[in-house]
C-alpha positions in Angstrom: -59.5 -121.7 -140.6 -61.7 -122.8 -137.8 -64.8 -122.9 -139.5 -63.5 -125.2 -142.2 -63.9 -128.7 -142.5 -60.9 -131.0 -143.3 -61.9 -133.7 -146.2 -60.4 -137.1 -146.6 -57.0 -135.7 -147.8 -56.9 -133.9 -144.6 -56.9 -131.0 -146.3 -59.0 -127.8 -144.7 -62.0 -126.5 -146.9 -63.8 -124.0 -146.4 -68.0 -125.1 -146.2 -69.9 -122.3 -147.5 -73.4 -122.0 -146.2 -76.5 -122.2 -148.7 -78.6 -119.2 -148.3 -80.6 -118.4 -145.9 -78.4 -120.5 -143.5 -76.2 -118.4 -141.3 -72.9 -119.8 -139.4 -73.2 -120.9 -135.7 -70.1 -119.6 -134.0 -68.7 -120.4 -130.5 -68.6 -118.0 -128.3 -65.2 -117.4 -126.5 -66.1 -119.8 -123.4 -67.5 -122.4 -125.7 -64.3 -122.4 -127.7 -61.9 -122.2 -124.2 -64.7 -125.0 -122.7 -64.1 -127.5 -125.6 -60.6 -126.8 -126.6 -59.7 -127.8 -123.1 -61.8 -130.5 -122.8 -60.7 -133.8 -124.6 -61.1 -137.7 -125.0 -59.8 -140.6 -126.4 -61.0 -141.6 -129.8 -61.2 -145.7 -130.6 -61.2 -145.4 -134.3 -60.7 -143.9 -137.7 -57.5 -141.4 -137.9 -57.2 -140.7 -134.2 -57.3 -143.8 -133.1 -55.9 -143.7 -130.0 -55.1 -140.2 -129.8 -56.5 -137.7 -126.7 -58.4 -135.1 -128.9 -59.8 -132.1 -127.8 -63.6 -131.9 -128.0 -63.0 -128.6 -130.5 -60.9 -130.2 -132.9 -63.6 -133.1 -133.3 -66.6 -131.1 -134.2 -64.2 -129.5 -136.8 -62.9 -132.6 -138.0 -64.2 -134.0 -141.7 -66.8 -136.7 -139.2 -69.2 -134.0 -138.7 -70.8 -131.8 -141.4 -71.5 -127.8 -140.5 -75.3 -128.5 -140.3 -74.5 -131.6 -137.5 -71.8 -128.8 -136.2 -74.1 -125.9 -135.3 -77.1 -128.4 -134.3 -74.7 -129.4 -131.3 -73.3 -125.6 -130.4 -76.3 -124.3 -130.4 -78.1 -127.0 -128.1 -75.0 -126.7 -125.7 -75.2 -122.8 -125.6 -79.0 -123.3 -124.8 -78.3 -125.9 -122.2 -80.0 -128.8 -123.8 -77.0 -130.8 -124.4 -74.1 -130.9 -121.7 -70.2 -131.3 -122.5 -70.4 -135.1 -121.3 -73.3 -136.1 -123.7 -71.3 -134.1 -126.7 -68.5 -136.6 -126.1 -70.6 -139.5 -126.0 -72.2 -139.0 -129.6 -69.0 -137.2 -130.5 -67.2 -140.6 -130.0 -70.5 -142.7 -131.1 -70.6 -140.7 -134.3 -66.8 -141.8 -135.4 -67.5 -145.2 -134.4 -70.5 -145.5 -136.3 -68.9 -143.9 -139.5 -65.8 -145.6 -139.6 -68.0 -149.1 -138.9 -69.8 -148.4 -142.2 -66.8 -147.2 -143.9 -65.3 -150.5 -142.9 -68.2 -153.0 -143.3 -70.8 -151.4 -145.9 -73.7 -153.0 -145.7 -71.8 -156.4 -145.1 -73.0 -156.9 -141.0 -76.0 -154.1 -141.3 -78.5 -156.9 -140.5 -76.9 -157.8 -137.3 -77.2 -154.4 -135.9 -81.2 -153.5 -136.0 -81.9 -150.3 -134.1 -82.5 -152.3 -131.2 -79.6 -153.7 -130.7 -77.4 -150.9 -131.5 -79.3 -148.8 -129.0 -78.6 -151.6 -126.3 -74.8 -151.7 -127.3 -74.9 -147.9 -127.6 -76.3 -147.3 -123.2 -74.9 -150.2 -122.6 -70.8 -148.5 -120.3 -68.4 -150.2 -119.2 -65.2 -148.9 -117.6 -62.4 -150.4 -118.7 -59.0 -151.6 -117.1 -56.7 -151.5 -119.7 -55.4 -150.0 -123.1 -56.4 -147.5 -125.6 -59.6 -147.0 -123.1 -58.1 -147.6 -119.8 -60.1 -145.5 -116.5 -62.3 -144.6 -119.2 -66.0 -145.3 -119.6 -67.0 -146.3 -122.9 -69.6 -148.2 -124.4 -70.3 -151.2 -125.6 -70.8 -150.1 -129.2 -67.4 -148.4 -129.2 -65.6 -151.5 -127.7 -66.9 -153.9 -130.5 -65.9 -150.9 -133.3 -62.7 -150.4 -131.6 -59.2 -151.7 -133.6 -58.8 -154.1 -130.5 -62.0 -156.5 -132.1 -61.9 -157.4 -136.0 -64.7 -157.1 -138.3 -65.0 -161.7 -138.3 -64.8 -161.2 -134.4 -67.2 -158.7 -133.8 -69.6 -160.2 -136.4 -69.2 -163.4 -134.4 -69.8 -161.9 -131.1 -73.0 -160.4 -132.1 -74.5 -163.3 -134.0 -74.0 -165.3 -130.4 -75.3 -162.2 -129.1 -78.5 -162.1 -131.3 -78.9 -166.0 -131.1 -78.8 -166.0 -126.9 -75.8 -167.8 -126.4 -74.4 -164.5 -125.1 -75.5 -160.8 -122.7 -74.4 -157.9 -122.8 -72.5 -158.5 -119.5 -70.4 -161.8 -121.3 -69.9 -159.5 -124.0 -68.2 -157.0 -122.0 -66.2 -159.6 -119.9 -65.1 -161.4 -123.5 -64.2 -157.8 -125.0 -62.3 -156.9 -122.2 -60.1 -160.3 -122.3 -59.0 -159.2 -125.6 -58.2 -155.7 -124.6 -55.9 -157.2 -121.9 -54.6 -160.2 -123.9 -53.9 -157.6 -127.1 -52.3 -155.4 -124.2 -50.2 -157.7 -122.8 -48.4 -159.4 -126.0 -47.5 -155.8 -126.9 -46.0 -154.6 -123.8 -44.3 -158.1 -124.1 -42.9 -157.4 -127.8 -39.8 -154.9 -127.4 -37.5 -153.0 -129.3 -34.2 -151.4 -127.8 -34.7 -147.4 -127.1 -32.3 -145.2 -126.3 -31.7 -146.0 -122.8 -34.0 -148.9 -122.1 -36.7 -151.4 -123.9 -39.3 -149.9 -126.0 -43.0 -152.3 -125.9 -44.8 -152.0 -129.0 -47.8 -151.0 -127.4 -46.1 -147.9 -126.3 -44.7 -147.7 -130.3 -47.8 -147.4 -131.2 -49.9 -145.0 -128.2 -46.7 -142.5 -129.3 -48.0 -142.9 -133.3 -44.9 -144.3 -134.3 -46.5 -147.3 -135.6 -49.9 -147.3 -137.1 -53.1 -149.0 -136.2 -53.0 -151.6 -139.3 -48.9 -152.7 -138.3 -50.2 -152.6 -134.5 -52.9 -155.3 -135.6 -50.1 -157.6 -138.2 -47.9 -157.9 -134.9 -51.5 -159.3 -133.0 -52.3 -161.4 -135.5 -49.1 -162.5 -135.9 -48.2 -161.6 -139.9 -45.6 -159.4 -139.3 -42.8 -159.7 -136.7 -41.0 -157.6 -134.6 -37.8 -157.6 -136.6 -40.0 -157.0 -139.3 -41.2 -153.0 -137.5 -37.3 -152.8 -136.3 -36.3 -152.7 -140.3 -39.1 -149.5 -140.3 -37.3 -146.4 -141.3 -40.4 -144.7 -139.3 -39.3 -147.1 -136.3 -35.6 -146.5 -136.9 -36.2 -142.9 -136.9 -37.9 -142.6 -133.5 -35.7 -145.1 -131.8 -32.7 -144.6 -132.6 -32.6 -140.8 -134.5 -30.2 -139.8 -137.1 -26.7 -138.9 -137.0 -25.7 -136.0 -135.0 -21.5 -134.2 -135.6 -19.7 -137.0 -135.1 -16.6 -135.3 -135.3 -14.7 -133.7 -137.9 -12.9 -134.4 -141.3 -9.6 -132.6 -141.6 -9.6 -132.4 -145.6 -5.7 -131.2 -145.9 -4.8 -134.1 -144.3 -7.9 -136.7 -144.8 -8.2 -137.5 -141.3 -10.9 -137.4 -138.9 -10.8 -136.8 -135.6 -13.8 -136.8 -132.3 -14.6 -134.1 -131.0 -12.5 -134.1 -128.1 -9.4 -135.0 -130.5 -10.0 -131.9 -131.9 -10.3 -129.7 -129.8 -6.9 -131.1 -127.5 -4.6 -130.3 -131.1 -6.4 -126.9 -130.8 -8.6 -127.5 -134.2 -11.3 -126.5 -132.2 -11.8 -123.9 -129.5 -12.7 -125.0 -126.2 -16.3 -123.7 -126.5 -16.9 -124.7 -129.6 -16.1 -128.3 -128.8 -18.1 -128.1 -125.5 -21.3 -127.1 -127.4 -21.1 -129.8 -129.7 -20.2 -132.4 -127.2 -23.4 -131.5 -125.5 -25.0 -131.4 -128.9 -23.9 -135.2 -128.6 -25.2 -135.9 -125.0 -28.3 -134.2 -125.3 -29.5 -136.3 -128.6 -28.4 -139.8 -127.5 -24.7 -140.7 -127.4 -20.9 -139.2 -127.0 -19.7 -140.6 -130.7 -16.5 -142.2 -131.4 -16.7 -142.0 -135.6 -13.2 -143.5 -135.2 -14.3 -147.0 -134.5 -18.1 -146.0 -135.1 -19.1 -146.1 -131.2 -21.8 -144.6 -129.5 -21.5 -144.7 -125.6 -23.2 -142.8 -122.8 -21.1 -139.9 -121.0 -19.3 -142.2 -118.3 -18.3 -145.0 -120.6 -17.3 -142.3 -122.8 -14.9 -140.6 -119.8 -13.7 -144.5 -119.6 -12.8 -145.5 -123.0 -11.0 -141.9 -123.5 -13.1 -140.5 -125.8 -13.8 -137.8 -123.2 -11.8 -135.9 -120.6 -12.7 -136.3 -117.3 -12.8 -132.4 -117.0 -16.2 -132.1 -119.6 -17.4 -135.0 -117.6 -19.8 -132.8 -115.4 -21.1 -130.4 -117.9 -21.6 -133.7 -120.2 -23.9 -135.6 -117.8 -26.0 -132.4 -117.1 -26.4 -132.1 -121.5 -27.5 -136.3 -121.1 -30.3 -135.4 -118.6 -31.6 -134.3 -121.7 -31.9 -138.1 -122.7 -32.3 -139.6 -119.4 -34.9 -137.0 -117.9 -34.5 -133.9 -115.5 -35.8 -134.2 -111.5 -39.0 -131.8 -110.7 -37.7 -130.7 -107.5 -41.1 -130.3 -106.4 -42.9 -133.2 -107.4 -39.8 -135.6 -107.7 -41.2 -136.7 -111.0 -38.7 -137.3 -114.6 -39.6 -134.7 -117.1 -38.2 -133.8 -120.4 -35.5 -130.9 -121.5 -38.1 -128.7 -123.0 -40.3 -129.2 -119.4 -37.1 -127.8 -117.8 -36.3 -124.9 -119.6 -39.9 -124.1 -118.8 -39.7 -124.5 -115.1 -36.2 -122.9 -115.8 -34.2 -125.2 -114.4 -31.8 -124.8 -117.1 -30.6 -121.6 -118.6 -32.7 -120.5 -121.5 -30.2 -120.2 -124.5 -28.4 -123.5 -123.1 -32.1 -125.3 -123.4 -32.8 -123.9 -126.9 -29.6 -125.1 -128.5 -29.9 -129.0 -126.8 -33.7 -128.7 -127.8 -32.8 -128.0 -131.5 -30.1 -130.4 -131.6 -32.7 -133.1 -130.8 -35.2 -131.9 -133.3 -32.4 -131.7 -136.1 -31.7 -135.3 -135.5 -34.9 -137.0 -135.4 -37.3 -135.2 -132.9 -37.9 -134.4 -129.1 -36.5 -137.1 -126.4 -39.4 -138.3 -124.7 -37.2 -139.4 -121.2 -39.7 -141.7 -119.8 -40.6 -143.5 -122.5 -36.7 -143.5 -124.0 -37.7 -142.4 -127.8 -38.4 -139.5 -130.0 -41.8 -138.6 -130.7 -44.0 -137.1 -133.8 -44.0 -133.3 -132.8 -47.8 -133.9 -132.5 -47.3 -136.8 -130.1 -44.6 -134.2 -128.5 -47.5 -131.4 -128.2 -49.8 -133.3 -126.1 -47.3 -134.8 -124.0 -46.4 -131.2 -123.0 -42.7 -131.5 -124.1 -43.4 -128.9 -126.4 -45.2 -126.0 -127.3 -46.4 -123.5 -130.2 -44.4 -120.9 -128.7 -41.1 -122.9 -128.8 -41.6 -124.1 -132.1 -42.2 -120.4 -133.7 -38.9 -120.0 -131.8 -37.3 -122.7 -133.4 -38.7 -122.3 -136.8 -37.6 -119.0 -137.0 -34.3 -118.6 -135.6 -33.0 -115.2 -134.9 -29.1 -114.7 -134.1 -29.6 -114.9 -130.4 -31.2 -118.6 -131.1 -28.5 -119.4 -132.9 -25.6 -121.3 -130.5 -23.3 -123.2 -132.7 -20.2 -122.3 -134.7 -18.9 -122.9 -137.8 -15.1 -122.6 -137.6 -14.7 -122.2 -141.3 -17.0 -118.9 -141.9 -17.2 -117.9 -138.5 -20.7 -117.5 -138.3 -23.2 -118.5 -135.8 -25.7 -120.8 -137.3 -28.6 -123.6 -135.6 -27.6 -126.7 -135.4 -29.9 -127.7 -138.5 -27.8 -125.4 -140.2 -24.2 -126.4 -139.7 -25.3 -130.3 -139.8 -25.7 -129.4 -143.2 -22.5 -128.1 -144.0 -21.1 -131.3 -142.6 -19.5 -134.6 -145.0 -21.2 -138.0 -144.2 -18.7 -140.6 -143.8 -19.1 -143.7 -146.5 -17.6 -146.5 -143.8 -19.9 -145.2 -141.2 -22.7 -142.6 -142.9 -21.9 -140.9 -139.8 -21.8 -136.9 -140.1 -18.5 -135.2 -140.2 -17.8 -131.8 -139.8 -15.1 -130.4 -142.8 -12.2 -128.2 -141.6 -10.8 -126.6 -144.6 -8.3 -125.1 -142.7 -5.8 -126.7 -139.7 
C-alpha cells in the first residue's frame, strides 16, 4: 500500500514500473526519518495540515520516477531532509498554481522571477505558516493571496513599483489582517467561543468557506447553519433519558434510577456518558446544563456530583500533574490517570456522538485532526472498532446484555418534540 500512489479521487493505485525500471524502496531509517519528520503544507488538499515528509512523496503530487529520484539522492547524501521539504512544499505550490491559473498568469512568472520568489525566505509571524520559514513563492500561492491579488502583486513587482522585501511586508499584512478577522468571527463551543480561524486549522471548515467569510460572501450565521459545523460544535444527541412505553412517560436519568427503573450503576454510567460528551440532559424541558447547574436545578443528586465532575473533565480538560498543562481524556488514560475501562467507555461515548473532545480548543475534531493532535491513536481506534466484551461498559436493561455505547444508542427512540434520544423500557 505504500508504494502506491493516490489519484485525484484519493483513491490508492498501485504504479507499476515499465521494464527495466526497478522500485526504489526506503530503507527502515529512511521510512522512520521521514515518517517523523513533517511540515505544513500551504495548498492543495492539505492545506494547512502538518504532513509528514513520507506521506507527501506518496501522495498523487509526485510520480514514482520524481519519488525514487529523491530517495535515492537522500540515501547517497546528495540531498538532505531540509532541501526534500523545500521542493516537497515548492512542488505542491507550483502544481496547484497551474491547476488553478493554467496558462492565464504564465507570462508573469519567467524563470527568473520564479527563481527569485522561489530563494527568496521569509519567516513568518502568524497563521497557517507561523515560526515557519517559507518562501516567497509559497506565500504568493498560499489560500491567504487570490489569484487577482497575486497577479497584481507581481505585475507591480515586474514593473518596479515593488521588491521583494515590500512584497514580503505587503504578504504578511494580509496574513495578519486574514488572521485577525477570523480569530475575531466566533461561534459558541461547548464550553467557550470557537474563532473561525481555529474552525478551520481543525478541518472543520474548508479552505474555499474559510476564504467566502474573508471576502465577506458568506456569514458567520451562514457556517453556524453547517451540519459539518453543527456536528463538531455542538455533537449529536447522547441518552437523554428514558421512555417508559407502558406508561408513555419519560423520565432523566436520575428520575429513573430514584423509582428504581434503573440500577444504581447503570444510571451512573450513563450519567457520565452525559458529562463526558457535553452536558447532564434534562429531555423533560429539553435542557442541557453542565454538572453543577445540573446538582442546582435537581436534575442531579448531590451524591453523583463528584463522580460527575470527574466524567466532565472529559469536556473541560484533565491537569498533567507534571507539566500543569490541559490535556484531553484519551491523553489521560494514556498517562493513566484514569482507570482504563472507565476511559474507554467516556472515549466511546464521545466518538458515538460526534467525535473526540478536543478540551482546549472546546470542540470535536475529524478523527484525522484527532490523530495528530495526539488525542488519539491507531491502537485505541482498533480497540474501539473492534469491541470485545471487556470493552463493552453499558447496559441494556431490557436484554441484559453488555453492549458499546454505539450499540445501545441505537436501540434508543428519538423524541419528536425534542429529537433527543430516549432509551425504551419495555418493562417497569
Amino acid at each position: 500500500l505504500e508504494r502506491c500512489c493516490k489519484d485525484e479521487t484519493g483513491l490508492c493505485l498501485l504504479n507499476i514500473a515499465p521494464k527495466g525500471r526497478s522500485h526504489v524502496s526506503a530503507d527502515e531509517t529512511t521510512k522512520t526519518t521521514f515518517q517523523s519528520s513533517f511540515t505544513t503544507i500551504s495548498a492543495g488538499r492539505y492545506t494547512g495540515q502538518n504532513v509528514s515528509i513520507w506521506e507527501l512523496l506518496y501522495s498523487e503530487y509526485f510520480t514514482e520516477g520524481k519519488r525514487n529520484e529523491l530517495l535515492q539522492k537522500f540515501k547517497q547524501g546528495t540531498l538532505t531532509l531540509d532541501q526534500i521539504t523545500t521542493l516537497i512544499r515548492t512542488t505542491i505550490a507550483e502544481k496547484e498554481a497551474t491547476e488553478k491559473d493554467g496558462n492565464a498568469d504564465s507570462f508573469l512568472f519567467d524563470e527568473k522571477t520564479t527563481e527569485l520568489f522561489k530563494s527568496t525566505k521569509h519567516t513568518c509571524k502568524a497563521g497557517t505558516f507561523k515560526d515557519k520559514t517559507v518562501s516567497l513563492w509559497e506565500l504568493l500561492h498560499s489560500d491567504y493571496i487570490t489569484k487577482e491579488k497575486r497577479n497584481e502583486l507581481v505585475k507591480q513587482f515586474k514593473d518596479g513599483a515593488q521588491t521583494t522585501e515590500t512584497l514580503i511586508t505587503i504578504i504578511s499584512t494580509i496574513i495578519e489582517q486574514t488572521e485577525k478577522k477570523s480569530s475575531e468571527l466566533k461561534l459558541p463551543g461547548l464550553r467557550k467561543q470557537v474563532s473561525v480561524a481555529e474552525l478551520y486549522k481543525s478541518q472543520i471548515i474548508d479552505k474555499s468557506v474559510w476564504g467566502e467569510l474573508q471576502q465577506g460572501t458568506k456569514t458567520i450565521e451562514d457556517v453556524a447553519k453547517m451540519d459539518t459545523v453543527k456536528r463538531y460544535l455542538e455533537g449529536r444527541s447522547c441518552i437523554a433519558g428514558v421512555y417508559l412505553e407502558s406508561l408513555k412517560e419519560k423520565l432523566n436519568i436520575y428520575q429513573a434510577m430514584k423509582r428504581g427503573i434503573l440500577r444504581p450503576g447503570t444510571a451512573l454510567i450513563l450519567l457520565e456518558a452525559q458529562a463526558a460528551t457535553g452536558f447532564i440532559i434534562d429531555p423533560i424541558n429539553n435542557q442541557k446544563v453542565c454538572v453543577e447547574e445540573a446538582v442546582s436545578k435537581g436534575i442531579i443528586g448531590k451524591e453523583l456530583q463528584d463522580k460527575l465532575l470527574s466524567a466532565e473533565r472529559g469536556v473541560t480538560g484533565y491537569k498533567d500533574p507534571y507539566t500543569g498543562e490541559k490535556i484531553s481524556l484519551f491523553q489521560a488514560l494514556k498517562k493513566d490517570l484514569i482507570v482504563k475501562d472507565h476511559g474507554i467507555r467516556l472515549l466511546e461515548a464521545q466518538i458515538a456522538t460526534g467525535g473526540i473532545i478536543d478540551p482546549v480548543h472546546s470542540h470535536r475534531l475529524p478523527v484525522q485532526v484527532a490523530y495528530e493532535r495526539g488525542y488519539f491513536d491507531e491502537e485505541m481506534n482498533n480497540v474501539l472498532s473492534d469491541p470485545s466484551d471487556d470493552t463493552k461498559g453499558f447496559f441494556d436493561p431490557n436484554t441484559h446484555e453488555n453492549l458499546t455505547y454505539l450499540q445501545l444508542l441505537g436501540r434508543c427512540v428519538r423524541d419528536e418534540k425534542t429529537g433527543l434520544f430516549l432509551l425504551k423500557l419495555q418493562k417497569v
